[in-house]
C-alpha positions in Angstrom: -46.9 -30.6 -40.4 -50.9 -31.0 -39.6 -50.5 -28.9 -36.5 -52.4 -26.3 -35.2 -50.6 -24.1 -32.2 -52.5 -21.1 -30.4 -52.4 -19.0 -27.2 -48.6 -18.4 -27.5 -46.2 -16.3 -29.3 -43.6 -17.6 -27.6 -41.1 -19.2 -30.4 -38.9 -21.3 -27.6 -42.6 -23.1 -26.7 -43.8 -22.9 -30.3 -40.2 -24.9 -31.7 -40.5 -27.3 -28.8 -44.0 -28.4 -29.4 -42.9 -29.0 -33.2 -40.3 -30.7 -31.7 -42.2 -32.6 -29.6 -44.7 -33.4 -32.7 -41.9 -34.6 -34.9 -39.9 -36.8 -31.9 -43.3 -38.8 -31.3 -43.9 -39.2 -35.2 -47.1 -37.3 -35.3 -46.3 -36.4 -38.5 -46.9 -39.7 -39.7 -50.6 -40.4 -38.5 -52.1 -37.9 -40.7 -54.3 -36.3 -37.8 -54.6 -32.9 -37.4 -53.3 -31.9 -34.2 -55.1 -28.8 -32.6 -52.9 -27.0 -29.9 -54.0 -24.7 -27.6 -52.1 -22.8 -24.5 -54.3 -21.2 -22.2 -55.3 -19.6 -19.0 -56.4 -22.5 -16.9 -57.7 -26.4 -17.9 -61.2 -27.7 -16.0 -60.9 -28.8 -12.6 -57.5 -27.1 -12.1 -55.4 -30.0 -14.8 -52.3 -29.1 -16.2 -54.0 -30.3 -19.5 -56.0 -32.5 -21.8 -56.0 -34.7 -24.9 -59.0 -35.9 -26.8 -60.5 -36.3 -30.5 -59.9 -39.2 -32.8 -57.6 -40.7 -35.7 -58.8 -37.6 -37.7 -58.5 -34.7 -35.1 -56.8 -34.5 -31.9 -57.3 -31.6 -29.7 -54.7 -30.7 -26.8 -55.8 -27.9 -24.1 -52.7 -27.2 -21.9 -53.0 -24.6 -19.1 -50.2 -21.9 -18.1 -51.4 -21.7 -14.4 -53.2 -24.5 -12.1 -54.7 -24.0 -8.4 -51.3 -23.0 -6.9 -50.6 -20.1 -9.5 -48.4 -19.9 -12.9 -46.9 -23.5 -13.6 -43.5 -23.1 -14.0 -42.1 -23.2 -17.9 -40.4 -26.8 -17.3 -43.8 -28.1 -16.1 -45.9 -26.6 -18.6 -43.3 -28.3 -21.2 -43.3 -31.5 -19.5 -47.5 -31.1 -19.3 -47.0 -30.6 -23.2 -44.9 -34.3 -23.6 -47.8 -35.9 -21.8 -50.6 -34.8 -23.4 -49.0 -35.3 -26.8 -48.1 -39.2 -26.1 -51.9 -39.1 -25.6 -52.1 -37.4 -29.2 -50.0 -40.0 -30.5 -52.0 -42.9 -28.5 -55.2 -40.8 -29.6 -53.8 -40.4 -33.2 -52.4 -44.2 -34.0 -55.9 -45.6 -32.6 -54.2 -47.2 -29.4 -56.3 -45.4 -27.4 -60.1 -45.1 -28.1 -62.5 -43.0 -25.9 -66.0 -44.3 -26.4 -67.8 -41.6 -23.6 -69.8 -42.6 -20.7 -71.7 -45.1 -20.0 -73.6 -46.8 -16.9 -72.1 -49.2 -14.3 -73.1 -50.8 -11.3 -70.3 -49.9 -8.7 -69.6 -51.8 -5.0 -73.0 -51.1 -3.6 -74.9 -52.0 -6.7 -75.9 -48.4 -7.7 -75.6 -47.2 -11.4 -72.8 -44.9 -11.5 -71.7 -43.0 -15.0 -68.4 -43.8 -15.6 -65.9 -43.4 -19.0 -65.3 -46.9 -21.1 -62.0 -46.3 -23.3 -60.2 -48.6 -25.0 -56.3 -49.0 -25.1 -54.3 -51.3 -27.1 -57.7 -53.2 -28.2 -58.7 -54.0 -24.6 -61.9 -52.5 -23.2 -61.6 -50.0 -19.9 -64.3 -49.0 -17.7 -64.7 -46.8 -14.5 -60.8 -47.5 -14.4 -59.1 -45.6 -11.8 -57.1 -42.8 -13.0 -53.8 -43.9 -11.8 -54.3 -47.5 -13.1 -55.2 -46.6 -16.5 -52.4 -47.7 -18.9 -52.5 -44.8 -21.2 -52.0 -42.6 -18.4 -49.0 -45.0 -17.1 -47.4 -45.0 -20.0 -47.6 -40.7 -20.7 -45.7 -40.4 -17.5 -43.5 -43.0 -18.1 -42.7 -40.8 -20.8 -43.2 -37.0 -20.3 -39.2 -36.4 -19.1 -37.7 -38.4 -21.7 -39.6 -36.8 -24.1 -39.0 -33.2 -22.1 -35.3 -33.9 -22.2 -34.8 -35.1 -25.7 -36.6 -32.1 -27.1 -36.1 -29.3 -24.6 
């Protein structure tokens, strides 16, 4: 198992992520998956997924801007992020930083470009990108097969 897991002793959380990592076939990219549980995530996000077909790295946060997110959330925050690591991981999803745009009013904005299943995003809007569809399309099944 190429999987890193830090910030939590707990061994319910610990044998859920594994369980997590094996369900979505992780195991069979060959990245290294770095895990880590902690206080909060930038701008108040339940968590993050980013890196490459190497190295994925997964930031998930135990409390938001409302207080400590409940254990089912933080395990369906968990599912989400790690169909990015496996989007991340098989090279459907691409993130290839920022880069300038010109948005409605003809100004040059700095927006992300990504690419996802070998078609080219930019300045996409977060609930229209397809990688983000598809993670919440998934994040309860996954929670409820592996819980």
């Amino acid at each position: 198992m190429n999987i890193e897991i830090v910030g939590t002793k707990n061994k319910k959380l610990i044998a859920y992520i594994e369980r997590v990592y094996d369900f979505l076939g992780l195991v069979d990219t060959f990245a290294f998956v770095d895990f880590e549980i902690t206080k909060e995530c930038a701008g108040g996000a339940g968590g993050y997924c980013d890196g490459d077909d190497e190295t994925v790295n997964i930031e998930i946060a135990r409390q938001d801007s409302v207080g400590r997110i409940p254990m089912k959330n933080l395990m369906i925050n968990i599912a989400h992020e790690m169909v990015h690591a496996r989007q991340i991981a098989s090279g459907r999803l691409v993130n290839q930083g920022f880069v300038l745009r010109k948005d409605d009013n003809g100004q040059q904005v700095m927006t992300t470009k990504q690419i996802f299943d070998g078609k080219e995003y930019v300045g996409v809007r977060y609930d229209e990108q397809p990688w983000e569809i598809e993670a919440y399309n998934l994040e309860e099944v996954i929670y409820e097969v592996c819980k």
